[in-house]
C-alpha positions in Angstrom: -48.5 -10.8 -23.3 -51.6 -10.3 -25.3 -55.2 -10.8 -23.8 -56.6 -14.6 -22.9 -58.9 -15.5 -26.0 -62.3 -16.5 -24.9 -62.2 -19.6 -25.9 -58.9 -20.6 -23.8 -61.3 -18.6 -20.4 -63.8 -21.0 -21.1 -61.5 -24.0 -21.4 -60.2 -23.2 -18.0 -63.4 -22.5 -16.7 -64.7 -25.8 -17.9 -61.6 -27.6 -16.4 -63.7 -26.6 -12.9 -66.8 -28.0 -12.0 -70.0 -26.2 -11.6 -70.1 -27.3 -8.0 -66.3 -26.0 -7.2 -67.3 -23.0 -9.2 -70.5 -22.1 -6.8 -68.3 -22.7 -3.6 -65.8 -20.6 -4.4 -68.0 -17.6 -5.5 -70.4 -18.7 -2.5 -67.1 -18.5 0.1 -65.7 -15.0 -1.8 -68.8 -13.1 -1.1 -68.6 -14.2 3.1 -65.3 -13.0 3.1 -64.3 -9.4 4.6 -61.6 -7.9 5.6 -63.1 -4.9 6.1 -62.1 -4.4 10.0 -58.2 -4.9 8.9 -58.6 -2.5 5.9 -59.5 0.3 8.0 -56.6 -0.1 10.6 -53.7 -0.2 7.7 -51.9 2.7 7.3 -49.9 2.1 4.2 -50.5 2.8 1.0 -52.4 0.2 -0.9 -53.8 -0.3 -4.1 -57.4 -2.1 -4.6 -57.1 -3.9 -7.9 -60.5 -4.9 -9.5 -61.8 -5.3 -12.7 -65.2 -3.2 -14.0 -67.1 -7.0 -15.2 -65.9 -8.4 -11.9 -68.6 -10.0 -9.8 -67.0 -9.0 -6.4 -67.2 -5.8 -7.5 -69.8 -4.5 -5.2 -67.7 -6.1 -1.9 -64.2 -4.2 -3.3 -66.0 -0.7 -3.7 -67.2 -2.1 0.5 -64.0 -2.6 1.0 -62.2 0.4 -0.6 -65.5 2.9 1.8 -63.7 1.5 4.8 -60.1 2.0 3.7 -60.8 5.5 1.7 -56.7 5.9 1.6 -56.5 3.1 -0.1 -56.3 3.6 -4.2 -59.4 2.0 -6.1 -58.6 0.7 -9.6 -60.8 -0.9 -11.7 -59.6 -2.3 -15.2 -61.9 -1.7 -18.0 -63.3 -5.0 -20.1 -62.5 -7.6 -17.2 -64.0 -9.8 -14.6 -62.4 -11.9 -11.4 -59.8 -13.6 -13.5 -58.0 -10.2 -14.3 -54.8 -12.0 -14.2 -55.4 -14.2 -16.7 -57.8 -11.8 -18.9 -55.4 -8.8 -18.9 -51.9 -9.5 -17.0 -50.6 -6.6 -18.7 -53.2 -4.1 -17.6 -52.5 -5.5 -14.1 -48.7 -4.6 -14.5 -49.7 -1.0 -15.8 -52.0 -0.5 -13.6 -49.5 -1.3 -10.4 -46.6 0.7 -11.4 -48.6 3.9 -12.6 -49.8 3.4 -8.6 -46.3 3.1 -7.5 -45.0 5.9 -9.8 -47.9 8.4 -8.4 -45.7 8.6 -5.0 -43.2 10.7 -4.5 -39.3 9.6 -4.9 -37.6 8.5 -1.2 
């Protein structure tokens, strides 16, 4: 699948209103999960992209968790999935194929 244009981004983002828009971003940056990241065990991957405005809170999150993998994707924001799906899909199995067969 080949990158979202910008102009198909904006469309979705202009199918939201401002005020949804500001709530969510508003609620996103109170959120933490910070004290369950640092009791998990398993292996998990932190999947963020470099433009993403929640970047800051996922680097947080990925101090408390340091087992944890931090990958950011080059050239995308908070909609990753819609910017780059196939980066996403790289991304998580090169993490998966970095452990060790069973």
């Amino acid at each position: 699948m080949q990158r979202l244009a910008v102009h198909e981004l904006r469309a979705y983002r202009e199918r939201i209103s401002v005020d949804t828009q500001l709530a969510d971003m508003a609620a996103l940056s109170r959120w933490t999960a910070e004290i369950r990241f640092s009791a998990i065990q398993a292996p998990m991957a932190l999947i963020t992209g470099e433009q993403d405005i929640l970047l800051e809170n996922h680097r947080r999150m990925h101090r408390v968790a340091p087992h944890a993998s931090m990958i950011i994707l080059p050239k995308v924001g908070h909609l990753m999935l819609l910017e780059d799906p196939t980066a996403i899909t790289k991304a998580i199995a090169n993490w998966i194929a970095s452990f060790p067969p069973a």
